[in-house]
C-alpha positions in Angstrom: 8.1 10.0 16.8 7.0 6.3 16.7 9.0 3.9 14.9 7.2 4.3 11.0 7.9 7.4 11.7 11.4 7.8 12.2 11.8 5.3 9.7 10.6 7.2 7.1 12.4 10.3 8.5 15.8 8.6 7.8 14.5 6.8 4.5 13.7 10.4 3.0 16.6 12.2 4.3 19.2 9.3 2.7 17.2 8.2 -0.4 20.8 8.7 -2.4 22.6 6.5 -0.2 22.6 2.7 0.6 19.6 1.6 2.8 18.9 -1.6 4.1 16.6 -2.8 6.5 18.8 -3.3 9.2 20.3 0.4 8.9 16.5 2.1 9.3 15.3 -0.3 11.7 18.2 0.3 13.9 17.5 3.9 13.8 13.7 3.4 14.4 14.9 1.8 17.7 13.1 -1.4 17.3 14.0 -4.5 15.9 13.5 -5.7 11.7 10.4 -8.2 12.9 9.1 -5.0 14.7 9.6 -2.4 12.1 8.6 -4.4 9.6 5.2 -5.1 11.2 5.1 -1.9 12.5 5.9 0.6 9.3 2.8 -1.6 6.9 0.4 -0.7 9.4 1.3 2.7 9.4 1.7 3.1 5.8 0.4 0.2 3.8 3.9 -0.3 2.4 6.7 -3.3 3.3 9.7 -1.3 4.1 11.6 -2.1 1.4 9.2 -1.6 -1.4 8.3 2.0 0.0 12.5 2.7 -0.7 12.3 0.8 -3.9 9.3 3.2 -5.2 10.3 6.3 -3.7 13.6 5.3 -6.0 11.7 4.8 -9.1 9.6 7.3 -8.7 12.3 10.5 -8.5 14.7 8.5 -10.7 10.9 8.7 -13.2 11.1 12.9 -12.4 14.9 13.3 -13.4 14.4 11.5 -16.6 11.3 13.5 -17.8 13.5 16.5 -16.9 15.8 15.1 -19.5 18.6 13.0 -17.2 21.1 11.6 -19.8 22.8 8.8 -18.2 20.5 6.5 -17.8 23.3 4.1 -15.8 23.9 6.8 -13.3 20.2 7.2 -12.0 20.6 3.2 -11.7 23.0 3.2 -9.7 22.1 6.1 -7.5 19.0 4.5 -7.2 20.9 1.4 -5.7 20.5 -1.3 -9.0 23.8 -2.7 -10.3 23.0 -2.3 -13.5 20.9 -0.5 -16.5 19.0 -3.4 -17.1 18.4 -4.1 -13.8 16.9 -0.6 -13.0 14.9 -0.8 -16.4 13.3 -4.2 -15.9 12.5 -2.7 -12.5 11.0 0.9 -14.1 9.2 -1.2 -16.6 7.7 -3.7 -14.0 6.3 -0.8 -11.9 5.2 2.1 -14.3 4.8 -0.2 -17.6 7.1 2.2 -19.5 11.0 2.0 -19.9 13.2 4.9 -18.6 13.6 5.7 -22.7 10.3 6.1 -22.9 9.8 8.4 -19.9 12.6 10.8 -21.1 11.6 11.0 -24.9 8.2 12.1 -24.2 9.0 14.3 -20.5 5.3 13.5 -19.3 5.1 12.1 -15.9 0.9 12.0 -16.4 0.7 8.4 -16.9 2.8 7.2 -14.3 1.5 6.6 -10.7 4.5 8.4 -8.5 4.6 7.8 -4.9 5.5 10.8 -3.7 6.7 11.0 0.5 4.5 10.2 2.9 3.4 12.4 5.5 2.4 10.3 8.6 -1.1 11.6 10.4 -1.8 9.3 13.3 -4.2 6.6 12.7 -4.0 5.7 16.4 -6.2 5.2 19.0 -6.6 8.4 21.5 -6.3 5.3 23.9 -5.8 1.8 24.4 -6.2 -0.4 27.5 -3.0 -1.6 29.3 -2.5 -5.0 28.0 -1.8 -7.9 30.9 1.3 -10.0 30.7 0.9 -13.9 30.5 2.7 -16.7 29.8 0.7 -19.0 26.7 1.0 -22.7 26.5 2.6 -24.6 23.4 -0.3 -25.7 21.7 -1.2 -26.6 17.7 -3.5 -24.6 15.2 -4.9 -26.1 11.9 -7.4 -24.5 10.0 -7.8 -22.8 6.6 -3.9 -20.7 5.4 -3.4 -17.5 2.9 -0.4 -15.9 2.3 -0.7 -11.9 2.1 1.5 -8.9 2.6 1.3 -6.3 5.4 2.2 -3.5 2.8 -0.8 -3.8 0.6 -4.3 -4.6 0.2 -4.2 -8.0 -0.4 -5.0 -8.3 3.5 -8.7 -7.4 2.6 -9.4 -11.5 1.6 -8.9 -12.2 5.1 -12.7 -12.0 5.9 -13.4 -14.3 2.8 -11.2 -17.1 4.6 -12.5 -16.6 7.7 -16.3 -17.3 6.0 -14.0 -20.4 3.9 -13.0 -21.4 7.5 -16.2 -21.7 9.3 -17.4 -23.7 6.4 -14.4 -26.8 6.4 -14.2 -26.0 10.4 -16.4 -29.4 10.9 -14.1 -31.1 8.9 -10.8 -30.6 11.1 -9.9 -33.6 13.1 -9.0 -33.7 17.2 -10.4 -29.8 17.9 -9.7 -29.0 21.2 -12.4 -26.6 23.1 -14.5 -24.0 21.0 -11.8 -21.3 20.4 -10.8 -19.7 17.1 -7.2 -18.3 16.2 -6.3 -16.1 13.4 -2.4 -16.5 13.5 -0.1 -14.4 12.1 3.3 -16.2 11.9 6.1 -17.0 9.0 6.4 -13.1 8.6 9.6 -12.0 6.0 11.7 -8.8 5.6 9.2 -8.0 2.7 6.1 -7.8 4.9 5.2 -11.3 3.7 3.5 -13.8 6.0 1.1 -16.6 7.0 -2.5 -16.3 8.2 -4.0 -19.1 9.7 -7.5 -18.9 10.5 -8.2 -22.2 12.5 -8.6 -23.8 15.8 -6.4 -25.9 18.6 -5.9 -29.4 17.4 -4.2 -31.9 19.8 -2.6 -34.0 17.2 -1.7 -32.8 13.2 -1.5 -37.1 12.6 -5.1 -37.1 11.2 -5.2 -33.8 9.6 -6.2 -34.0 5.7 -3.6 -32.3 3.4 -5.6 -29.1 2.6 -5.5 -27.3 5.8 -2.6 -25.5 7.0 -1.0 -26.0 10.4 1.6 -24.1 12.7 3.2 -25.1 15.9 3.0 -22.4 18.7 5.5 -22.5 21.4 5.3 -21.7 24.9 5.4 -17.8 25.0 5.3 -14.5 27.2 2.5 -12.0 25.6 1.3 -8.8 26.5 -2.3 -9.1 25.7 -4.5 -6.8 24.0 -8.4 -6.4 24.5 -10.1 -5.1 21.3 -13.8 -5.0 22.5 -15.2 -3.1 19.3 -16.4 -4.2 15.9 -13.8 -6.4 13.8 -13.9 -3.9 11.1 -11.8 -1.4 13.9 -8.8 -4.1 14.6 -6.3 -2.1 12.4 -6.4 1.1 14.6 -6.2 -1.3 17.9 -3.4 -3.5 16.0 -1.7 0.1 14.5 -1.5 1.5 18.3 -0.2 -1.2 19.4 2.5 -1.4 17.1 3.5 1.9 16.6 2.4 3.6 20.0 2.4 1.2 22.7 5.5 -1.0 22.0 7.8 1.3 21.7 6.7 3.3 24.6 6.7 0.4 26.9 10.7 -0.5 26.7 9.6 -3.9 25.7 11.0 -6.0 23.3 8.5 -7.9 20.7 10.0 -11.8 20.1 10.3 -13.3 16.7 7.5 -15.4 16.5 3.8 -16.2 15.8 1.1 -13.4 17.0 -2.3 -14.2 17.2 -5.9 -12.7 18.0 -8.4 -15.4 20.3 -11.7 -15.2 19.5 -13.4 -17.0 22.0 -17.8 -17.9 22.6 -18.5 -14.2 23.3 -17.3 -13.4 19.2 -20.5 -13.4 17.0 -19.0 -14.8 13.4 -22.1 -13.6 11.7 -21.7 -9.5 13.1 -18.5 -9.0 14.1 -19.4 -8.4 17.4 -18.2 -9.7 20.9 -14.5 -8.4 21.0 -11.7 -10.4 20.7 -8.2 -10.7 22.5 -4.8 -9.9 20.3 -1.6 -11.4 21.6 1.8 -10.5 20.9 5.1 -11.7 21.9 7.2 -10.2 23.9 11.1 -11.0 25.1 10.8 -11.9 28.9 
């Protein structure tokens, strides 16, 4: 099993009990960056918010079945308190737990019932090559978005933004692009910077957003299809390759290279994908 999937192994077999992201990572074998990365590409869920609905969602099916301790289900379901569990209930299904066990219809509410993984993989992937990346600066045009959900479908839109305020970046160095992944939390949240190398962030107007890169060991991917395809290159990766290669992924910024071979305009031309790895 790859790591989502033994992650949501354990996270279905101890739904009842305690969970936090250290506990499930540690059984998926990788470490909480890795997972956390690892399980929204898989699944389109943080890890977290995966427990957290699973929760809600059979704490939804005991109340329609007429559950009448309302402070128990909270509390199995990990919330210190009834009003705690409700505001969450009432956030997610827009109904209160009440409301759910006067009427015992579960019709209106969007469950999330467990997932069954099926491989989105790729049948094969090219051994990556191992180099050592220079410190170097990135400015350009910042989003923040969420592995877990869709919200990653703007990216293309701020890559268009980019390419339009690219002239007006100060001190570019050569005629690469970056999209850079990097500021990544527990909840799948993170940074995307699409920009370029900058030698100097002295000059650089308040509006674009800027990350420092240290010098770094990657294992670097090829992805030589259409852009549309990088979630199955960036999903095998993750979930197939790491994990079978003993390596270790470092905490810090990933990043895809697009050099003069990339065609903006048809998402041809391949691009590189570069991950960190622990020396």
């Amino acid at each position: 099993m790859n790591p989502a999937q033994k992650a949501l192994w354990y996270i279905e077999s101890h739904l009842g009990a305690p969970l936090t992201l250290d506990e499930i990572s540690g059984v998926a074998g990788v470490s909480r960056f890795h997972l956390v990365r690892a399980f929204a590409e898989a699944t389109g869920f943080s890890v977290m918010r995966y427990v957290r609905i699973r929760r809600l969602s059979e704490a939804a099916r005991e109340l329609a079945a007429g559950a009448p301790d309302i402070l128990s289900l909270a509390l199995d379901a990990d919330y210190g308190s009834h009003e705690a569990f409700t505001r969450a209930f009432r956030d997610h299904f827009g109904v209160t737990p009440e409301m759910v066990r006067a009427t015992t219809c579960l019709k209106t509410l969007k469950l999330q019932e467990p997932i069954t993984m099926i491989s989105t993989a790729l049948d094969h992937l090219a051994p990556p090559r191992i180099a050592t990346g220079k410190a170097f600066l990135v400015a350009g045009i910042g989003e923040r978005y969420n592995h877990g959900n869709d919200s990653t479908a703007g990216i293309p839109n701020q890559w268009q933004s980019f390419h339009l305020q690219c002239p007006n970046i100060p001190r570019r160095v050569g005629k690469v692009s970056y999209g850079v992944c990097c500021n990544g939390d527990d909840a799948g949240n993170f940074d995307y910077i699409a920009g370029v190398e900058v030698d100097d962030f002295s000059d650089l107007p308040r509006e674009f957003a800027r990350v420092r890169i240290a010098e770094q060991t990657y294992a670097v991917f090829t992805h030589a299809d259409h852009i549309s395809t990088i979630r199955r290159t960036v999903n095998t990766i993750w979930n197939r390759w790491l994990p079978q290669s003993g390596m270790q992924v470092a905490d810090a910024p990933n990043f895809e290279r697009y050099d003069e071979n990339f065609d903006g305009s048809t998402g041809n031309g391949g691009l590189e994908i570069w991950v960190p790895i622990k020396q």
